[in-house]
C-alpha positions as CSV (number, residue, x, y, z in Angstrom):
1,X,0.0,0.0,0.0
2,X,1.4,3.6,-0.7
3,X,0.7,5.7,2.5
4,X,0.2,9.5,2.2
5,X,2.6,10.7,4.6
6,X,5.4,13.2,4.5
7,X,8.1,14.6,6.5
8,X,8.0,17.9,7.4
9,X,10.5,20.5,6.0
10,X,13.5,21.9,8.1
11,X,10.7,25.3,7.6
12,X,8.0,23.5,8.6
13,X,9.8,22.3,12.0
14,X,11.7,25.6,12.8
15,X,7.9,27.3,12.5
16,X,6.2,24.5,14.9
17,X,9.5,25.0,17.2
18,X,9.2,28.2,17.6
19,X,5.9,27.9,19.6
20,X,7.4,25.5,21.9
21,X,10.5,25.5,24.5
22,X,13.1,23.1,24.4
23,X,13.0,20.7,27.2
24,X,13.7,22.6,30.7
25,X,12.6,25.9,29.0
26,X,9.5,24.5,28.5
27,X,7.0,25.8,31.1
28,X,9.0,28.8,32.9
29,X,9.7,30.9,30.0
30,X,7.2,33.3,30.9
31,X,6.8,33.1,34.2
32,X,7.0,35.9,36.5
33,X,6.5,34.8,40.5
34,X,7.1,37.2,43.3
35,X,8.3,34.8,45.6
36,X,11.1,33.5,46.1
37,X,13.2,36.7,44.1
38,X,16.1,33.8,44.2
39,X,16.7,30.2,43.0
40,X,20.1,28.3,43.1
41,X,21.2,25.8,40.4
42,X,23.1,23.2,42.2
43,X,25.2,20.5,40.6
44,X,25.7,17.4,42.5
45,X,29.9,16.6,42.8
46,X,29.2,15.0,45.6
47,X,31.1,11.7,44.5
48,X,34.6,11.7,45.7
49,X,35.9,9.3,42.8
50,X,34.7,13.0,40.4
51,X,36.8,15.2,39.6
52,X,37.0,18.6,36.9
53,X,38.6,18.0,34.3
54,X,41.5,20.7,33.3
55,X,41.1,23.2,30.6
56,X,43.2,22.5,27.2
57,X,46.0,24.0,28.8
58,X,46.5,22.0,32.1
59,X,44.4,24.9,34.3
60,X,42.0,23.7,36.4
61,X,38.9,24.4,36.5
62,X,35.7,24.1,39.3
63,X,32.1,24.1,38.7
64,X,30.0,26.1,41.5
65,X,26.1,26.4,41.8
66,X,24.7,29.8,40.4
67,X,22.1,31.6,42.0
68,X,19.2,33.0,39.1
69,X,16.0,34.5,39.4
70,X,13.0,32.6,38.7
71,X,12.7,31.7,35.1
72,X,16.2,32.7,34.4
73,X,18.4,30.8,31.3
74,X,21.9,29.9,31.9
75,X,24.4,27.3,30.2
76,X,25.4,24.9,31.5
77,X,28.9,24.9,32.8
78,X,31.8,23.5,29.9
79,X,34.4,22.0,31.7
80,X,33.7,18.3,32.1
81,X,33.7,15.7,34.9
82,X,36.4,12.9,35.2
83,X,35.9,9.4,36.6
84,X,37.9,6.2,36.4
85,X,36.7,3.6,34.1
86,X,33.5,5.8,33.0
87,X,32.6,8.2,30.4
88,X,30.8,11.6,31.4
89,X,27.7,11.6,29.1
90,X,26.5,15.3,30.9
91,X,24.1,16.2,33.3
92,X,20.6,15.3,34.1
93,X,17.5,16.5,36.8
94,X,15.2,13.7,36.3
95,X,17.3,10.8,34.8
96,X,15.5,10.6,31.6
97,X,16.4,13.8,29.9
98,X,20.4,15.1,29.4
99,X,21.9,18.3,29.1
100,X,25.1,18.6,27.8
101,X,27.9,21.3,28.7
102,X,27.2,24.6,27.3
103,X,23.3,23.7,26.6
104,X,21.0,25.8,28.0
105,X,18.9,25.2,30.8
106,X,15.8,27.3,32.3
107,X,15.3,27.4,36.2
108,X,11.7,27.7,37.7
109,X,10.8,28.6,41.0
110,X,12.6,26.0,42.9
111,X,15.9,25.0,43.2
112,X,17.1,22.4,41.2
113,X,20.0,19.7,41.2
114,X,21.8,18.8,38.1
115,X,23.9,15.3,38.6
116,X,26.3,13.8,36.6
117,X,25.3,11.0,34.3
118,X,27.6,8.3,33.6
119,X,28.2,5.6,30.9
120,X,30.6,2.3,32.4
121,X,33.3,2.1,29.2
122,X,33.8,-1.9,30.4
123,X,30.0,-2.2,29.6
124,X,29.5,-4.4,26.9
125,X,25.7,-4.5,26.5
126,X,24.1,-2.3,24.1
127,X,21.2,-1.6,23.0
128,X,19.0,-0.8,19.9
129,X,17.1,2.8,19.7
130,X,14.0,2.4,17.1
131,X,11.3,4.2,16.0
132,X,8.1,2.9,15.3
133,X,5.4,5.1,13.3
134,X,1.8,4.1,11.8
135,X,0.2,5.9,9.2
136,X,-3.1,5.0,7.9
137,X,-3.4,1.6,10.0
138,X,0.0,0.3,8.8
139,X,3.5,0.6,9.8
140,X,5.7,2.3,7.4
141,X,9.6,1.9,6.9
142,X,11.2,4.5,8.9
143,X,14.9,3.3,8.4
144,X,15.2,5.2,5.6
145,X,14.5,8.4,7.1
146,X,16.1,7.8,10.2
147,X,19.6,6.0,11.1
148,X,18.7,3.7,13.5
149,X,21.9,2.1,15.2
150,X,22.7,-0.7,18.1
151,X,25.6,1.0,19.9
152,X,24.1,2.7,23.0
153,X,25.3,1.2,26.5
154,X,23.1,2.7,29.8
155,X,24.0,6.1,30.7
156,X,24.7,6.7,27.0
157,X,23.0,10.2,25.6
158,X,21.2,9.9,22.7
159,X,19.8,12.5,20.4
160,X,16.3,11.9,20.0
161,X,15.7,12.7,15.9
162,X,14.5,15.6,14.0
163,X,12.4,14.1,11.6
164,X,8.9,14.8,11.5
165,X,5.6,13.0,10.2
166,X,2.7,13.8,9.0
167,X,-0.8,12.1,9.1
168,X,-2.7,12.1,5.8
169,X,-5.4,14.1,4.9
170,X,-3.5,17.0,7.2
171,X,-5.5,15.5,10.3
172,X,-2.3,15.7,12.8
173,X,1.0,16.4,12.8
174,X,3.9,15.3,15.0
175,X,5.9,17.5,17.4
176,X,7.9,15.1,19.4
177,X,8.9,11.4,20.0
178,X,7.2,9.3,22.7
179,X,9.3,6.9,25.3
180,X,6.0,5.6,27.1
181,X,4.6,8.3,28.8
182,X,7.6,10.5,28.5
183,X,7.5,13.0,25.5
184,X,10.9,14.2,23.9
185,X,11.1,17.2,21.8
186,X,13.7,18.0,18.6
187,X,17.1,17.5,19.5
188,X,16.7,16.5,22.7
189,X,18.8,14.1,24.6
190,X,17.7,10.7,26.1
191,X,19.5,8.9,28.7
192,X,19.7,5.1,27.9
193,X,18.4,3.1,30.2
194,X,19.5,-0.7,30.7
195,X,16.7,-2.1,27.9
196,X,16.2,-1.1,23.8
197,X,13.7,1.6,23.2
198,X,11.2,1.9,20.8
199,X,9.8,5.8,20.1
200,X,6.8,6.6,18.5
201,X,5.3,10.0,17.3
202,X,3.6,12.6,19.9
203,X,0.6,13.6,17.6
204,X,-1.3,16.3,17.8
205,X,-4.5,17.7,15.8
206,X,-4.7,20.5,13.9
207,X,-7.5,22.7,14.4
208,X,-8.6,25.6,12.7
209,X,-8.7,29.2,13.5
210,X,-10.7,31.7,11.0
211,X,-10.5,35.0,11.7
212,X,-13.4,37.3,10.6
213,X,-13.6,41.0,10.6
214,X,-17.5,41.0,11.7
215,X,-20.6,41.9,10.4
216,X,-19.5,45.5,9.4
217,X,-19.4,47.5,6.6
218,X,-16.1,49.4,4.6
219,X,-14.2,46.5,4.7
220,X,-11.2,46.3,2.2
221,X,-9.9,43.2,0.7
222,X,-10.6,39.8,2.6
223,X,-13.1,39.8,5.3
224,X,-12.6,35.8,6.4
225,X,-8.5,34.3,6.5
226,X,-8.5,30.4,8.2
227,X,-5.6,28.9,9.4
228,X,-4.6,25.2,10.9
229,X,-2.6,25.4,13.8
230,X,-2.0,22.3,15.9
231,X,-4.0,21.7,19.2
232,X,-2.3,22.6,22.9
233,X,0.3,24.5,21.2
234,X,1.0,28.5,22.0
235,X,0.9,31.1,19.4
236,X,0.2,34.4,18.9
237,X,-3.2,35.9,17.6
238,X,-3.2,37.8,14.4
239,X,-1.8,41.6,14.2
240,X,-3.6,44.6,13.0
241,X,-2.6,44.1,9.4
242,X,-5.2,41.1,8.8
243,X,-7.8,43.4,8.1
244,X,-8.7,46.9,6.9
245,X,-11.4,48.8,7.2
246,X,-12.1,52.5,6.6
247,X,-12.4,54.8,9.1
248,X,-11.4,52.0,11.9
249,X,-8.8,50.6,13.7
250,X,-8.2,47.1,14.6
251,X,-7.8,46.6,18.1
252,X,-7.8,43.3,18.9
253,X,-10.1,40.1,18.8
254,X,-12.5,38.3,20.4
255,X,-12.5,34.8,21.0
256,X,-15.5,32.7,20.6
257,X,-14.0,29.6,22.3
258,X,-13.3,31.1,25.8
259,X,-15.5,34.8,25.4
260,X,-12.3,36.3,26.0
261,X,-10.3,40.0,24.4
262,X,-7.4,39.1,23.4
263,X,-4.8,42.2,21.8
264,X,-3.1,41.5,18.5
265,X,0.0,39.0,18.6
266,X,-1.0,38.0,21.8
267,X,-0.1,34.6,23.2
268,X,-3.0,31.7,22.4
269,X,-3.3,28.1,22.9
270,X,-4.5,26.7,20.5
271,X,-7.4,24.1,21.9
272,X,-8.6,21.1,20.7
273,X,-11.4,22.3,18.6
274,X,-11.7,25.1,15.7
275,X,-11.6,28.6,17.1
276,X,-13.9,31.6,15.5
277,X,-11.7,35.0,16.0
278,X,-13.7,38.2,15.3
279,X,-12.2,41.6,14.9
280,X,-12.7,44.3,17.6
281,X,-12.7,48.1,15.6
282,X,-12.2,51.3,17.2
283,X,-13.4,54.3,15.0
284,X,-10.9,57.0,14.1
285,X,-10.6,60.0,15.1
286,X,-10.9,62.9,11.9
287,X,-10.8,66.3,11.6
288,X,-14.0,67.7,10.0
289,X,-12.6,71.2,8.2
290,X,-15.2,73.6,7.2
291,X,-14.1,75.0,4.2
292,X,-15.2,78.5,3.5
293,X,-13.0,78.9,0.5
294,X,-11.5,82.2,1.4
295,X,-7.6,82.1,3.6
296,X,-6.7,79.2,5.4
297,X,-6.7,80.9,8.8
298,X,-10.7,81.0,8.1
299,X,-11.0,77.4,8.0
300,X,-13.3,76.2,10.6
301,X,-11.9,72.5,12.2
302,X,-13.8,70.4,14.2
303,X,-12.7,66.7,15.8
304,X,-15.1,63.7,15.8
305,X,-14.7,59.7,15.3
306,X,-16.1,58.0,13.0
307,X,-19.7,57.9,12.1
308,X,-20.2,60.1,15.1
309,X,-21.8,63.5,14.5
310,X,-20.9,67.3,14.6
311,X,-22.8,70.5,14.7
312,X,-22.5,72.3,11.2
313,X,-21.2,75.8,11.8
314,X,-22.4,79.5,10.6
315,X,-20.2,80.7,7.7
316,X,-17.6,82.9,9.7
317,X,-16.9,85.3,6.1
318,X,-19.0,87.1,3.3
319,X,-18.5,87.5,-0.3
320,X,-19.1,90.3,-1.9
321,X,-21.9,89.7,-4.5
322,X,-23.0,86.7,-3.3
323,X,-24.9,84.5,-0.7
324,X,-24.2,81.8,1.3
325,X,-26.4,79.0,0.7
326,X,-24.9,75.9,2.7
327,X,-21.5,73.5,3.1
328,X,-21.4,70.8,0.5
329,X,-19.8,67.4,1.1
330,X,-20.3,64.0,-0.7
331,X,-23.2,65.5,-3.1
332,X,-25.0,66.5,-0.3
333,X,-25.7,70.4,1.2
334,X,-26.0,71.1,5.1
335,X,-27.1,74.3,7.2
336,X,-25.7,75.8,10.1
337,X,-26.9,73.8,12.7
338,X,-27.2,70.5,10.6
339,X,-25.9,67.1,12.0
340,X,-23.0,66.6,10.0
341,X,-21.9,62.3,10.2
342,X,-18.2,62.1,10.5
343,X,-18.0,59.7,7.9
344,X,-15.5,59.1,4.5
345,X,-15.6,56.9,1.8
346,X,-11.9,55.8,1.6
347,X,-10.0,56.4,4.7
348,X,-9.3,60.7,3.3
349,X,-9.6,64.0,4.6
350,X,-13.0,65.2,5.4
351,X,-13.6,69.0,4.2
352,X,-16.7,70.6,3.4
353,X,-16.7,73.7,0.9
354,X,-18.9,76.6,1.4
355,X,-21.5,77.2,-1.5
356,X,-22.0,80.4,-2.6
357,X,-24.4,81.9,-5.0
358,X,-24.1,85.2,-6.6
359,X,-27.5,87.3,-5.7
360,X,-29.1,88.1,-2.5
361,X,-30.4,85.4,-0.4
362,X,-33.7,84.6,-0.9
363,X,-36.6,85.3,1.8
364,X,-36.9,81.1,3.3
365,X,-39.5,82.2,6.0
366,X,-42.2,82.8,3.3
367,X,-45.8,82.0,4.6
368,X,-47.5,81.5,0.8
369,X,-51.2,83.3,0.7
370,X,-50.4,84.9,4.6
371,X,-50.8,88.5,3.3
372,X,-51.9,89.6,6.1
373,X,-48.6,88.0,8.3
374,X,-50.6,86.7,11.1
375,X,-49.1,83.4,10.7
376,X,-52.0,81.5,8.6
377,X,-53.7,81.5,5.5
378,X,-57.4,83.2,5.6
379,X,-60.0,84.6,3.6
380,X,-59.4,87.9,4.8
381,X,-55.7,87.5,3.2
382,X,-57.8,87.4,-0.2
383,X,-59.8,90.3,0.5
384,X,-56.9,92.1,1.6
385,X,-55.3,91.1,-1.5
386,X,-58.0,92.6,-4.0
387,X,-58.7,96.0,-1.8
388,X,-54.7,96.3,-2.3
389,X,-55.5,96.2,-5.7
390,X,-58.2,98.4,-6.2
391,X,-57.4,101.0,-3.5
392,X,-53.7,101.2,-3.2
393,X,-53.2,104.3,-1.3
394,X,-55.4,102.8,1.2
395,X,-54.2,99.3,1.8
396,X,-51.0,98.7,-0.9
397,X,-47.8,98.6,0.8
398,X,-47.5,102.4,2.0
399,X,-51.1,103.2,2.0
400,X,-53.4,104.8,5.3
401,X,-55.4,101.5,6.7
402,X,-53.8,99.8,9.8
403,X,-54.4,97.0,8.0
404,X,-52.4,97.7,4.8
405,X,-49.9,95.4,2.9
406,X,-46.3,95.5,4.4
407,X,-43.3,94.7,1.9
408,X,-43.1,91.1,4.0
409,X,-46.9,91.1,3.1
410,X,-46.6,91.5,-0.6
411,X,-43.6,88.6,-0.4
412,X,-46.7,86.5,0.9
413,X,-49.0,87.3,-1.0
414,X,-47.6,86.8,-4.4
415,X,-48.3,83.1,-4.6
416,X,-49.6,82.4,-7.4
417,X,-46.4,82.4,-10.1
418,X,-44.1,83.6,-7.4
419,X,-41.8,86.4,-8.8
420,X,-44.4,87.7,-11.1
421,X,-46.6,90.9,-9.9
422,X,-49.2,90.8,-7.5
423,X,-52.5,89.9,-9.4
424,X,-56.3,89.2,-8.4
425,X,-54.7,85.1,-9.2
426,X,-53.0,85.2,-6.2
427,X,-56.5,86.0,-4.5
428,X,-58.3,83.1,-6.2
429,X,-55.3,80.6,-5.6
430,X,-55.7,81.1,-1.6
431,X,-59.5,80.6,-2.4
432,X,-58.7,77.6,-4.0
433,X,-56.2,76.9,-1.5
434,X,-59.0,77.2,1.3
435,X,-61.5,74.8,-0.9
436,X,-58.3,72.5,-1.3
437,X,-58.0,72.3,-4.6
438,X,-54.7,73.4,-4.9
439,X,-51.5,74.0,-2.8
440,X,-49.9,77.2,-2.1
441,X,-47.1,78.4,-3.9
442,X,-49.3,77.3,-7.2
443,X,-47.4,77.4,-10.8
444,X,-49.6,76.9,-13.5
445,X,-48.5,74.3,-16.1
446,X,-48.8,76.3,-19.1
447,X,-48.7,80.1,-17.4
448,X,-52.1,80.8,-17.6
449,X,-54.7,82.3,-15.5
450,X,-56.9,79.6,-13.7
């Protein structure tokens, strides 16, 4: 049968490495404890038949325990130990995993007790190191990937291998080697024990994490990106580059696996199931500028985030000749006094320009058919209209009566045509208006009378 496996690339490993810590360094890396502020690394030489070996030039040397804090690194010391009729294989804290001279080695929060691990050179029983993998129910050849040798006596360091497998389909991958219940990661070194050992791979599943940018709007590019990372392992959660969206910043994401925040490239494990992360966006910050197109210094600037609002200001200039009729932004005019949205369509400056029309600003408070300006439309703002008309000095704008047209009057009044001369039309239309027949200003169709 031909088994779809693979070994993983000298990339591949480096990148699943990188999540992990090497033996000792494994679990203190990040620790922090208050108490205690010291911790003393002390190597056993309690053996009087041990002795330091001399440097390359006859100096002798000693090897003293070191006081770290908690979850210090230090190397381990070079100089070697000497003992008749044994070979110094290095150093060990549990008697299953060695550390070599110079390797480094991370301290927790207790002190710990490196001894010397020995190998008898009169031993004459060795033993084989295998490993044993199963892909898709069957056994494959690993021999060929891995050198495999008989020549290990007890107390013999061996370096567990490199090479990594694969299942098929992408369901798992390997990270380690396991010696029973004792897991070994790359380039580690076992102590061999008195029997032949047989390691097999330390799988682990891969799970998926998607990252999402919500259900928002403005979104550039991608708005989903999936990844397989493998289960119990520690990574970071994406940075603020996964996503873009206009007019926000990405602040982080939140998890639906364990309802927690977390801030970009912040540390994550990975658990054994498929992980939703959505994006957390905090608006910008702009600065609205109220262009009234005349010196810069007259430019009114106003702050506001994103899809908030601000007030519209009052034009702070004049132009001679013309009127102000608004501020213009996106196709669409505001007032003084307007909500304005703080809003942009790609991420750019937000200015609104002043409009200005030549002329003089047209009366907006105009009451159509209220010539008498009390504030409503009557019959007596017809009758007022014809006496107007036919008895001008008397009740046309100027005239004796109390009750005469005033110039805001006549503005009124005029609404039939608006902008043509005050006419018994404008009487009938408020008639009209009254019966509600027509609406008030009225415009005939072809410019004739009613």
């Amino acid at each position: 049968m031909k088994h779809n496996f693979k070994k993983l690339t000298a990339a591949a490993v480096s990148a699943v490495m990188a999540a992990l810590s090497i033996g000792n360094l494994t679990v203190f890396a990040e620790s922090a404890p208050s108490e205690p502020t010291e911790v003393v690394l002390h190597f056993d030489l309690s053996d009087k038949d041990v002795s330091v070996k001399p440097d390359k030039d006859g100096n002798p040397q000693v090897i003293e325990d070191i006081t770290l804090k908690p979850g210090d690194f230090v190397n381990i010391p070079t100089p070697e130990l000497v003992k008749e009729g044994y070979y110094f294989s290095g150093w060990t804290e549990d008697g299953i995993r060695g550390f070599k001279p110079n390797e480094v080695f991370g301290v927790g929060d207790t002190d710990v007790t490196l001894t010397p691990v020995w190998s008898d050179e009169n031993d004459l029983n060795y033993h084989n190191v295998n490993y044993k993998v199963v892909l898709d129910g069957e056994e494959i050849d690993t021999t060929t990937d891995i050198k495999q040798k008989a020549v290990y006596r007890k107390g013999d360091f061996v370096l567990v291998s490199t090479v990594r497998y694969q299942e098929p389909n992408h369901a798992a991958s390997q990270l380690g080697w396991m010696m029973g219940d004792y897991e070994f990661k790359s380039a580690e070194w076992m102590i061999m024990g008195d029997e032949n050992v047989v390691f097999t791979p330390a799988w682990y599943a891969f799970r998926t994490i998607t990252y999402t940018v919500g259900d928002v709007d403005r979104v550039l590019g991608a708005r989903e990106q999936s990844y397989e990372k493998i289960a119990t392992t520690v990574n970071e959660v994406g940075g603020t580059d996964k996503f873009s969206r206009i007019g926000f910043k990405l602040i982080g994401w939140q998890c639906d696996f364990d309802g927690q925040f977390y801030r970009p490239y912040q540390k994550f494990e990975t658990p054994d199931q498929d992980v939703t992360m959505t994006a957390v966006w905090e608006p910008k910050k702009f600065t609205v500028t109220f262009d009234p197109g005349a010196t810069s210094s007259d430019k009114i600037r106003l702050s506001g985030l994103t899809d908030t609002f601000v007030t519209c200001p009052e034009i702070n200039v004049t132009k001679s000749g013309y009127y102000f009729a608004g501020w213009s932004y996106l196709g669409e005019t505001y007032q003084p006094g307007d909500d304005f949205r703080v809003y942009t369509p790609d991420g750019s400056s937000i200015t609104a320009t002043a409009i200005w029309k030549e002329g003089t600003k047209p009366d907006t408070d105009i009451v159509y058919g209220d010539a008498d300006c009390d504030g409503d439309v009557k019959m007596n703002d017809a009758v007022l209209i014809m006496q107007a008309l036919s008895n001008p000095d008397k009740y046309n704008v100027g005239g004796t009566d109390e009750t005469a047209l005033t110039e805001k009057g006549v503005v009124n009044a005029d609404c039939y045509d608006p902008g043509s001369k005050l006419t018994p039309n404008d009487a009938l239309a408020i008639q009209k208006k009254l019966l509600k027949v027509v609406e008030l200003p009225y415009i005939p169709a072809d410019g004739s009378e009613f």
